[in-house]
C-alpha positions in Angstrom: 0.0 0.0 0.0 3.4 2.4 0.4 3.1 2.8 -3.8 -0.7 4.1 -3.9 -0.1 6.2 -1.0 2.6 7.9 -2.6 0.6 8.2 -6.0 -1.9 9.9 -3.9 0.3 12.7 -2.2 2.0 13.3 -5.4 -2.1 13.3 -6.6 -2.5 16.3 -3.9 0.5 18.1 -4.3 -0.2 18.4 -8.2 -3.4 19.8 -7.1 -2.8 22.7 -4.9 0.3 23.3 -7.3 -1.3 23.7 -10.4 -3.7 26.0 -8.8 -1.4 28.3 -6.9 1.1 28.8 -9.8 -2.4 29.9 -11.7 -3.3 31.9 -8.6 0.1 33.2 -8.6 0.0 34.7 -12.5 -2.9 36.2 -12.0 -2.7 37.8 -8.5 0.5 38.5 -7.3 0.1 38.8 -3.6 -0.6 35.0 -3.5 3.1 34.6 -3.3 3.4 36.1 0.0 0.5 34.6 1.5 1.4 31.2 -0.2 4.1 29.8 2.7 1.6 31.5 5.7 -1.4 29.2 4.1 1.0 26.2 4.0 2.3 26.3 7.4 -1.3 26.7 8.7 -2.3 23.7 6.6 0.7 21.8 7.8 -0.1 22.2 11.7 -4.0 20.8 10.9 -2.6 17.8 9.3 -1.7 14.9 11.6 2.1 14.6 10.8 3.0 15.1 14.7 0.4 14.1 16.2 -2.4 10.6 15.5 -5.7 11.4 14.5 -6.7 9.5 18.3 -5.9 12.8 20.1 -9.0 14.2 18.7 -12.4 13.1 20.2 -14.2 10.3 18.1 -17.2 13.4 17.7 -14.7 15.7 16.3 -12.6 13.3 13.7 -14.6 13.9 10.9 -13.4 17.8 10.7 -10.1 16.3 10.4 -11.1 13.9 7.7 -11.7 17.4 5.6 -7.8 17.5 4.7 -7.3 15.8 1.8 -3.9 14.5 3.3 -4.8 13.0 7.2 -6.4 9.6 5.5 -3.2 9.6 3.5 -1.1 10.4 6.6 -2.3 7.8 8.4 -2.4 5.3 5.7 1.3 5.8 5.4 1.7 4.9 9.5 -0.6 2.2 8.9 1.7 0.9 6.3 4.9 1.5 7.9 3.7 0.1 11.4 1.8 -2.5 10.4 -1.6 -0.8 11.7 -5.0 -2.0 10.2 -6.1 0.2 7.7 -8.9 2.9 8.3 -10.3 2.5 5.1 -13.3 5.3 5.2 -10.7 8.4 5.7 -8.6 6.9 3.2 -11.3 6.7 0.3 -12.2 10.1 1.8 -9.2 11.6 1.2 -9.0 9.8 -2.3 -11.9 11.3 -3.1 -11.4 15.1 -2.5 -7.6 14.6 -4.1 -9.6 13.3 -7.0 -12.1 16.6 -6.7 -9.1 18.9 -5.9 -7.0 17.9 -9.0 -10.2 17.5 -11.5 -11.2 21.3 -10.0 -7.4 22.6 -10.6 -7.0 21.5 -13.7 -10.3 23.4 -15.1 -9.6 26.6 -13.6 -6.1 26.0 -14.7 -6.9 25.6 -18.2 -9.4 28.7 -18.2 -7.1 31.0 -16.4 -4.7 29.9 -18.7 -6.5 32.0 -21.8 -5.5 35.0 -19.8 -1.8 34.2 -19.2 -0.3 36.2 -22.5 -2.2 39.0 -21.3 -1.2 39.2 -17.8 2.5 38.6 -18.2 
């Protein structure tokens, strides 16, 4: 499961990079605010910390971010865990939504690109 997982985060790191370097071209500023947004979305992943210190009623918030099911797939994977197969095909599905969304508004900002530069 180590190949798929990968696949996935490279999956979600096409996404939000296709759309910020479209972002980018046609506002500016994003560039600044870019590594703020990042490090925000790296403290509400689970990297540090399991997905168990939340309380079971809160979880699902965290299953929202497109990379905790993948986070935790990978720590399933290297530790031998049993899958949690729900946030995983959770997160499969808004990387799926993310890069089919990124993509479009990609290609329509794109028209504009010549313009702008």
């Amino acid at each position: 499961m180590f190949l798929p997982l990968v696949v996935l985060t490279a999956m979600a790191a096409a996404a939000v990079g296709v759309f910020t370097s479209a972002m980018n071209v046609k506002y500016r500023d994003i560039r600044h605010a870019l590594p703020f947004a990042i490090q925000i979305w790296m403290f509400l992943t689970p990297l540090i910390y399991p997905v168990s210190f939340f309380p079971q009623r809160w979880r699902w918030v965290l299953m929202l971010n497109p990379l905790s099911g993948v986070i935790e797939g990978f720590r399933a994977a290297i530790f031998g865990r049993p899958f949690n197969w729900n946030s995983l095909a959770i997160s499969s599905a808004i990387i799926i939504v993310l890069l089919v969304t990124s993509a479009y508004s990609f290609r329509r900002m794109e028209q504009e690109f010549a313009d702008i530069i």
